[in-house]
MARLUMTOR-152340 format. One record per residue (C-alpha): x, y, z; residue in three letters. Coordinates in steps of 0.1 Angstrom, whole numbers, padded with zeros to 4 digits, always signed. Layout:
N
xx: X | yy: Y | zz: Z | fike: Ala
...
//
This chain:
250
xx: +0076 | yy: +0264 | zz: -0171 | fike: Unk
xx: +0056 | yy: +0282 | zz: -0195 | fike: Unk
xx: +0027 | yy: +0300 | zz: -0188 | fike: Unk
xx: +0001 | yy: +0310 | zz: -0210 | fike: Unk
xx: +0007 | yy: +0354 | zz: -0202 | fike: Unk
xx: +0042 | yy: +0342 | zz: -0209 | fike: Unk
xx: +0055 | yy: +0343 | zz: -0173 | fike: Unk
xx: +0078 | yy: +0312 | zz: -0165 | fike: Unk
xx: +0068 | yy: +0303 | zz: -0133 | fike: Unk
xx: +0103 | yy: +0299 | zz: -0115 | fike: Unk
xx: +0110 | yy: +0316 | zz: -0086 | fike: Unk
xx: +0097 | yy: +0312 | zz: -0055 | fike: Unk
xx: +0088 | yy: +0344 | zz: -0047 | fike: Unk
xx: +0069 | yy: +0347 | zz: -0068 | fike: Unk
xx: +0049 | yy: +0315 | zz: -0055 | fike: Unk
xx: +0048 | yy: +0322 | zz: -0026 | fike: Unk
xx: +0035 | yy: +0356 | zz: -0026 | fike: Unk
xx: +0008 | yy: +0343 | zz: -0049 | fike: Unk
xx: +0002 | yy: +0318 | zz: -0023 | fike: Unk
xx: -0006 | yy: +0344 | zz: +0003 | fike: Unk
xx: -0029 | yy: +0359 | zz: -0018 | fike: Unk
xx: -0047 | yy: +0332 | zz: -0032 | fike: Unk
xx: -0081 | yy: +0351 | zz: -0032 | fike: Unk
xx: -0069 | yy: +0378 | zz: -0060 | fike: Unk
xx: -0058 | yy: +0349 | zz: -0077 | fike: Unk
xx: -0065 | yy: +0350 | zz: -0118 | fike: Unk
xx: -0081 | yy: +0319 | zz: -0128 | fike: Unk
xx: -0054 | yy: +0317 | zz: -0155 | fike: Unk
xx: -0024 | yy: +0317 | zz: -0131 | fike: Unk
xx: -0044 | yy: +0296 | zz: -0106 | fike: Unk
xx: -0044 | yy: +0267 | zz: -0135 | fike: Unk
xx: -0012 | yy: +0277 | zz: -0144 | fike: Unk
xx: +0003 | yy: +0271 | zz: -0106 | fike: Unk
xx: -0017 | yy: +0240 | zz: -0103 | fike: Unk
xx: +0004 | yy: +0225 | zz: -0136 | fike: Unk
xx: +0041 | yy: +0236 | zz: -0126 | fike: Unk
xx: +0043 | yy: +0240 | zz: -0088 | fike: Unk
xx: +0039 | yy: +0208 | zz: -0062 | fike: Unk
xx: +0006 | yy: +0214 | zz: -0043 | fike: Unk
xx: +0024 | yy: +0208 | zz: -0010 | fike: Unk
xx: +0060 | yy: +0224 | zz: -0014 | fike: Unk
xx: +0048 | yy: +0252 | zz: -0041 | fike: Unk
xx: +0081 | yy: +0244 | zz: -0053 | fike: Unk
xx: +0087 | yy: +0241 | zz: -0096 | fike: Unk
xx: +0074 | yy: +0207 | zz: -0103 | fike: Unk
xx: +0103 | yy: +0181 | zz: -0108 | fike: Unk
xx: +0110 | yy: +0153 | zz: -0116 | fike: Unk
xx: +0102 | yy: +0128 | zz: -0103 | fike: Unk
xx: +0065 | yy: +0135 | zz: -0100 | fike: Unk
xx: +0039 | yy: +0121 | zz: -0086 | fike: Unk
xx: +0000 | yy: +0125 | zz: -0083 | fike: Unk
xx: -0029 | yy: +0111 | zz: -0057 | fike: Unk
xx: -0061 | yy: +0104 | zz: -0061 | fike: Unk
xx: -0074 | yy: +0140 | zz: -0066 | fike: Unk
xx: -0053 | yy: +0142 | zz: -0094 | fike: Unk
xx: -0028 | yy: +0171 | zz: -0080 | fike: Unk
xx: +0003 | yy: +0175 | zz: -0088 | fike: Unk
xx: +0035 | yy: +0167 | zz: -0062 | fike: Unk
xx: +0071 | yy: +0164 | zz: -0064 | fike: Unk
xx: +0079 | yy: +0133 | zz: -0050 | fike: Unk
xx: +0105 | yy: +0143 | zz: -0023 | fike: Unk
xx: +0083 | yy: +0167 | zz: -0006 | fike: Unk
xx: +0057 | yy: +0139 | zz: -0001 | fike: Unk
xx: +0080 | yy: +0112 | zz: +0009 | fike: Unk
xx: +0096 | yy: +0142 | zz: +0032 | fike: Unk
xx: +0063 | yy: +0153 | zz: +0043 | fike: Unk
xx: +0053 | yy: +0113 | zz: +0055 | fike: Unk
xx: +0078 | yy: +0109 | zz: +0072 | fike: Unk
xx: +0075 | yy: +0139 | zz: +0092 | fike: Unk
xx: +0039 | yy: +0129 | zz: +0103 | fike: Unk
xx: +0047 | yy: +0093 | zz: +0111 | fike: Unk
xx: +0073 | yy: +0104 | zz: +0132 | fike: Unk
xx: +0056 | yy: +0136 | zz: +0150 | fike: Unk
xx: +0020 | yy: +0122 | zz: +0146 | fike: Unk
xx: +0010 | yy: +0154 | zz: +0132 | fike: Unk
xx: -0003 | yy: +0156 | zz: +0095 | fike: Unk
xx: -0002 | yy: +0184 | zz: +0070 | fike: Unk
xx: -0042 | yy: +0192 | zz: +0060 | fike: Unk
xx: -0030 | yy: +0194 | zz: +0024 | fike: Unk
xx: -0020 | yy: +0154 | zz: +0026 | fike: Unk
xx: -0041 | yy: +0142 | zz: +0052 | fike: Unk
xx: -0060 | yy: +0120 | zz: +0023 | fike: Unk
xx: -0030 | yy: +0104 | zz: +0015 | fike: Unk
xx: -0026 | yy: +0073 | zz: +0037 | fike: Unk
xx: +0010 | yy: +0060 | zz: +0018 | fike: Unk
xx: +0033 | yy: +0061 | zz: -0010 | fike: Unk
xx: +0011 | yy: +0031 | zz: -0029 | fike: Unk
xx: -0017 | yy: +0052 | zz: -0031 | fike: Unk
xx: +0001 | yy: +0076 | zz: -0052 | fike: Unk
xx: +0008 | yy: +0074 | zz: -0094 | fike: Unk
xx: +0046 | yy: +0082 | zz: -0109 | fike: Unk
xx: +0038 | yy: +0106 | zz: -0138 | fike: Unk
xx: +0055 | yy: +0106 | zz: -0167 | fike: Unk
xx: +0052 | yy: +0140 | zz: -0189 | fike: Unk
xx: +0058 | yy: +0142 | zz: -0219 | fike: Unk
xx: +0087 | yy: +0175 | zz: -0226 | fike: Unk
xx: +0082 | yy: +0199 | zz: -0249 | fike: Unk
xx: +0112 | yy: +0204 | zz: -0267 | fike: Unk
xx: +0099 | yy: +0238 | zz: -0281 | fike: Unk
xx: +0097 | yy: +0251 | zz: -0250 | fike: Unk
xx: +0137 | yy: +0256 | zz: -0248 | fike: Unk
xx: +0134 | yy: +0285 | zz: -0278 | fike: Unk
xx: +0100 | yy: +0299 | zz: -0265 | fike: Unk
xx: +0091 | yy: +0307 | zz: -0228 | fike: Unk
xx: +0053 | yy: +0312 | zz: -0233 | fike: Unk
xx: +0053 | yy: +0276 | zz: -0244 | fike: Unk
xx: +0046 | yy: +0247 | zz: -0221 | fike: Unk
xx: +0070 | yy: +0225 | zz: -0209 | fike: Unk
xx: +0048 | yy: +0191 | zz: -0210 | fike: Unk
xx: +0024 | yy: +0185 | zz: -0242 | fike: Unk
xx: +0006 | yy: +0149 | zz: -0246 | fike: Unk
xx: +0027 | yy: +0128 | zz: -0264 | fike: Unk
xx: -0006 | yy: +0115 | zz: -0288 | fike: Unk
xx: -0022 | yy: +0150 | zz: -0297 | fike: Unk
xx: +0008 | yy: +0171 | zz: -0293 | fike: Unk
xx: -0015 | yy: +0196 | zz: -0274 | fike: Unk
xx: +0003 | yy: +0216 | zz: -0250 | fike: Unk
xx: -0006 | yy: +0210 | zz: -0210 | fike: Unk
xx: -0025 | yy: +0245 | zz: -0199 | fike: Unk
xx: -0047 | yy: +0243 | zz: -0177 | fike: Unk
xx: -0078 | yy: +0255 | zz: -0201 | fike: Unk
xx: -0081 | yy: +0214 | zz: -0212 | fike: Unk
xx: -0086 | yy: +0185 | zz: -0193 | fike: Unk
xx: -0056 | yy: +0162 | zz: -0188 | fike: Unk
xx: -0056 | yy: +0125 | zz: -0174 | fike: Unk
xx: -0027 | yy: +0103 | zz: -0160 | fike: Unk
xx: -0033 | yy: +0066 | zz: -0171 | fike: Unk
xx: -0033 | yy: +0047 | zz: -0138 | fike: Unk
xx: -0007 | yy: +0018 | zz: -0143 | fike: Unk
xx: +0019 | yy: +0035 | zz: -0166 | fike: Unk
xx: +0013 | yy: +0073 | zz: -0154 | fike: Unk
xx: +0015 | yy: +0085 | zz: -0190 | fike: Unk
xx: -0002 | yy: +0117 | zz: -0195 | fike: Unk
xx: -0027 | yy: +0123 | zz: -0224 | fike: Unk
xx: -0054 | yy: +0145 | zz: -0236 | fike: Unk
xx: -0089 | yy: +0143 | zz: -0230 | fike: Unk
xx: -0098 | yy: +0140 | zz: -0268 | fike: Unk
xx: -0069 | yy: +0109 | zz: -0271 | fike: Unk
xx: -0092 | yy: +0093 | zz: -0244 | fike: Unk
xx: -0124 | yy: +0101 | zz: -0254 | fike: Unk
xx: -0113 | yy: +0082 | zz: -0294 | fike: Unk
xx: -0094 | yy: +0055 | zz: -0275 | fike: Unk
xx: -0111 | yy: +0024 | zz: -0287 | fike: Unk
xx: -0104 | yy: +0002 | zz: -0257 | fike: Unk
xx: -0092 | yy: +0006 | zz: -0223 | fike: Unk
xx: -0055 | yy: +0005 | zz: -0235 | fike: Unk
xx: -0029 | yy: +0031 | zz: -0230 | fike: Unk
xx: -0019 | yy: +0052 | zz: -0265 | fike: Unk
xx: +0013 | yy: +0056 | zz: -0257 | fike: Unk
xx: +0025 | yy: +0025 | zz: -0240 | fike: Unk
xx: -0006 | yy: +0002 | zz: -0246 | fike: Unk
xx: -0005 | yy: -0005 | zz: -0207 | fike: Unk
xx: -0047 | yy: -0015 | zz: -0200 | fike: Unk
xx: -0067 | yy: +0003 | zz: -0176 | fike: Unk
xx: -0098 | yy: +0007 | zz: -0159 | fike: Unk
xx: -0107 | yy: +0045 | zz: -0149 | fike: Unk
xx: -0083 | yy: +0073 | zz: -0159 | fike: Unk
xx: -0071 | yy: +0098 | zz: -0137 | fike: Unk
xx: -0083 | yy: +0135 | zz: -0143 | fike: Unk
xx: -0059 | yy: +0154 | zz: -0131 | fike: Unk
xx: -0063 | yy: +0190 | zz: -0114 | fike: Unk
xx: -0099 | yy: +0185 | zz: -0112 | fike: Unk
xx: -0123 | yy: +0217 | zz: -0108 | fike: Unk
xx: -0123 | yy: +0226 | zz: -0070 | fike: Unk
xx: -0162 | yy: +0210 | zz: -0067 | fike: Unk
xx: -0155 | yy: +0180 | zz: -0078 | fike: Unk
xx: -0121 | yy: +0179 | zz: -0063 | fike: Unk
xx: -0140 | yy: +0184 | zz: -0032 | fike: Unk
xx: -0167 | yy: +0154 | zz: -0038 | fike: Unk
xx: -0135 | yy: +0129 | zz: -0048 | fike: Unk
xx: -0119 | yy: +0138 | zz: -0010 | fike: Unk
xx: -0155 | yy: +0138 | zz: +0009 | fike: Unk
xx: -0156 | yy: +0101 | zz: -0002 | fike: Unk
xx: -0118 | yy: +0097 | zz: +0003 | fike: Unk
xx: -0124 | yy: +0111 | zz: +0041 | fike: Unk
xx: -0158 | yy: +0089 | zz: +0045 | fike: Unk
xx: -0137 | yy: +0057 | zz: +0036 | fike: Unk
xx: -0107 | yy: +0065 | zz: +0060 | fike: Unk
xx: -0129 | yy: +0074 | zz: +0089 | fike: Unk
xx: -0145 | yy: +0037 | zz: +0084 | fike: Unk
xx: -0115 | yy: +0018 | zz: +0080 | fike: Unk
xx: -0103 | yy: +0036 | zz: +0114 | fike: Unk
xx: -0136 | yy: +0023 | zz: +0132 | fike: Unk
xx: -0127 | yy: -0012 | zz: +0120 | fike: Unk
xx: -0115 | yy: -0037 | zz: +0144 | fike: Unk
xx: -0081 | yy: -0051 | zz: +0131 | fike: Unk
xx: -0073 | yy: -0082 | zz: +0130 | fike: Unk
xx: -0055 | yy: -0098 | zz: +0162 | fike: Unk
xx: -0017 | yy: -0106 | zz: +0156 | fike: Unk
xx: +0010 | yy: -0127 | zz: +0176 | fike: Unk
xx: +0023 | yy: -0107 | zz: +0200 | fike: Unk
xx: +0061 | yy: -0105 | zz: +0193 | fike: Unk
xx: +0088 | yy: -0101 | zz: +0220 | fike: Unk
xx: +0111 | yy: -0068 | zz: +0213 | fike: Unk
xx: +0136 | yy: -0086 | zz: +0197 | fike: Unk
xx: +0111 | yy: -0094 | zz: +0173 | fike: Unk
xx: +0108 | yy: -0132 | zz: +0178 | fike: Unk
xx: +0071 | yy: -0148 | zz: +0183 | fike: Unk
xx: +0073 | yy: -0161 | zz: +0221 | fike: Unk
xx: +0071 | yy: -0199 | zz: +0219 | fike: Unk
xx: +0036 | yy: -0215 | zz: +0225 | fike: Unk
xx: +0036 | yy: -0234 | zz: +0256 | fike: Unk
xx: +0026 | yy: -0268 | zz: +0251 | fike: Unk
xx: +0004 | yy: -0289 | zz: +0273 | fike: Unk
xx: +0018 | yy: -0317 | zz: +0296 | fike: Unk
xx: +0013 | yy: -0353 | zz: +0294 | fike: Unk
xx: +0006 | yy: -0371 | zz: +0331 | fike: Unk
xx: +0030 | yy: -0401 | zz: +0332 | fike: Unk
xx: +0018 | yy: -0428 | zz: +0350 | fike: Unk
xx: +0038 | yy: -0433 | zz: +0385 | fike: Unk
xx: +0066 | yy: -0457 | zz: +0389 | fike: Unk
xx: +0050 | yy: -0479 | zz: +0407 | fike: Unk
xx: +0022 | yy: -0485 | zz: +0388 | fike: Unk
xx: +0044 | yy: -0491 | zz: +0357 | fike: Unk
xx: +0065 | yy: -0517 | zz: +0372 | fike: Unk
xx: +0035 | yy: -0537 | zz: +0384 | fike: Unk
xx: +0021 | yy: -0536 | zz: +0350 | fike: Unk
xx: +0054 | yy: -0553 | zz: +0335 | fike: Unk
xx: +0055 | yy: -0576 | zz: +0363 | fike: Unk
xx: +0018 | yy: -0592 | zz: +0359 | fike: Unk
xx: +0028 | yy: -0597 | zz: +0324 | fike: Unk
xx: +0063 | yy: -0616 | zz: +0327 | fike: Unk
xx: +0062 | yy: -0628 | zz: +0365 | fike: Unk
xx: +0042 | yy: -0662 | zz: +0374 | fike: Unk
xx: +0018 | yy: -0656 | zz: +0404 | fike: Unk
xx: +0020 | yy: -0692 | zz: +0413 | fike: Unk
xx: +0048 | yy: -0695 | zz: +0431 | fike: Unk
xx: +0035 | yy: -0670 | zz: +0454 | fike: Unk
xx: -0004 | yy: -0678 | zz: +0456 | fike: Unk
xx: +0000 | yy: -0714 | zz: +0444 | fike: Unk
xx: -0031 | yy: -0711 | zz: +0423 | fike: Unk
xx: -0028 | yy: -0703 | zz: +0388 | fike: Unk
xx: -0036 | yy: -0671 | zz: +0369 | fike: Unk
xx: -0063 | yy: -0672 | zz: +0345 | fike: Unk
xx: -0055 | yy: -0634 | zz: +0327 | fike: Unk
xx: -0018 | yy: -0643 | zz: +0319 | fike: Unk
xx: -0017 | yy: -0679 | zz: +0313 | fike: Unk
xx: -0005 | yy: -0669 | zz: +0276 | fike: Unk
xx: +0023 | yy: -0649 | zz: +0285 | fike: Unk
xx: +0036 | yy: -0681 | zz: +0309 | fike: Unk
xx: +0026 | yy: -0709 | zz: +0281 | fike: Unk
xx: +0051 | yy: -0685 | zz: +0256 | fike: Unk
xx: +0077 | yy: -0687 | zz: +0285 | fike: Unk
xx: +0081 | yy: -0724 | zz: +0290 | fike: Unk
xx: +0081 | yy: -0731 | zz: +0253 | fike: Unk
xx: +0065 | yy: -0753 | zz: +0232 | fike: Unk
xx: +0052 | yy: -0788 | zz: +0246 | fike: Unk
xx: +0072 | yy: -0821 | zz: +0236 | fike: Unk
xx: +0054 | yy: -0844 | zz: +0215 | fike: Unk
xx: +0050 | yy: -0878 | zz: +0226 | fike: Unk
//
């Protein structure tokens, strides 16, 4: 990628021994790195690309890689440790500099509205739903809150490779809200077995009435007590008038 000394950023030697020496750094080639290299990998950005809510830059396989890893061995990497998930993070789509090909000291990505070229002297933002990348002056004549590329709508852009201080207010906040999510109690869920099915809910048991009791209940209603007592029944005398049938008429 072009650089603005006309160094194309490359190899990863180079990177990395910049990397090590990140104190002699030139501002210049700071900016520079920060716009071609993945801020975890320090790999040549490519595609596909993806930024978090600092607004750096990452290529998308070291930060699915780098997940993974931590999920698996608990451990995080410091440079990711604000990134909770993939949803958190926007696909960005550059726009390619197709004059970069015949020049080197051009840049490889320019904003598809002004044509600038993306250095890292001007402010660039990524548009939150569509990840288009534009200029700070196409933002600041944008008339509404519509992408000028795609016309996708937004609410707050992106900046992206923020200026270390504010960089550094953005993750204090970031940091404050994870902290407090991690104190909150979550929310009780059914417990399910290892197989992954919800243990059936045990349901409560009806007393039946004993046996004995039910058969003298159908008897009082069907059996006539006279022939036994020899005095008639006043609570079923219904139930024995049905029996005989209806009286002959005289």
């Amino acid at each position: 990628m072009g650089c603005d000394g006309g160094t194309k950023v490359d190899k990863r030697e180079f990177i990395v021994k910049v990397k090590k020496d990140n104190k002699g750094i030139d501002k210049d080639v700071k900016n520079t790195l920060a716009w071609t290299t993945c801020s975890l990998s320090k790999e040549p950005l490519s595609e596909p690309i993806v930024s978090c809510a600092l607004g750096r830059l990452y290529n998308k396989e070291a930060i699915v890689e780098a997940l993974i890893k931590r999920k698996s061995t608990k451990k995080s990497d410091p440079t990711i440790e604000h990134i909770q998930g993939l949803k958190e993070l926007i696909n960005i789509h550059f726009e390619r500099n197709s004059d970069a090909n015949k020049d080197a000291s051009k840049s490889s990505y320019i904003c598809p509205v002004s044509k600038q070229e993306i250095r890292g002297q001007y402010k660039f933002y990524a548009i939150p739903n569509c990840g288009h990348v534009v200029s700070d002056k196409v933002i600041q004549v944008s008339q509404n809150k519509a992408c000028m590329v795609c016309n996708e709508p937004y609410d707050v852009p992106l900046l992206l490779n923020p200026p270390e201080a504010e960089e550094k207010i953005i993750k204090e906040r970031i940091m404050t809200t994870i902290k407090t999510n991690k104190k909150r109690p979550r929310k009780k869920e059914n417990v399910k077995s290892s197989e992954g099915v919800e243990p059936a809910v045990k349901k409560p048991k009806i007393a039946e009435p004993k046996e004995e009791g039910k058969h003298e209940v159908y008897n009082s209603l069907f059996i006539d007590k006279t022939k036994e007592t020899g005095k008639i029944r006043g609570d079923n005398f219904l139930c024995r008038g049905g029996m005989k049938g209806p009286a002959r008429v005289q």
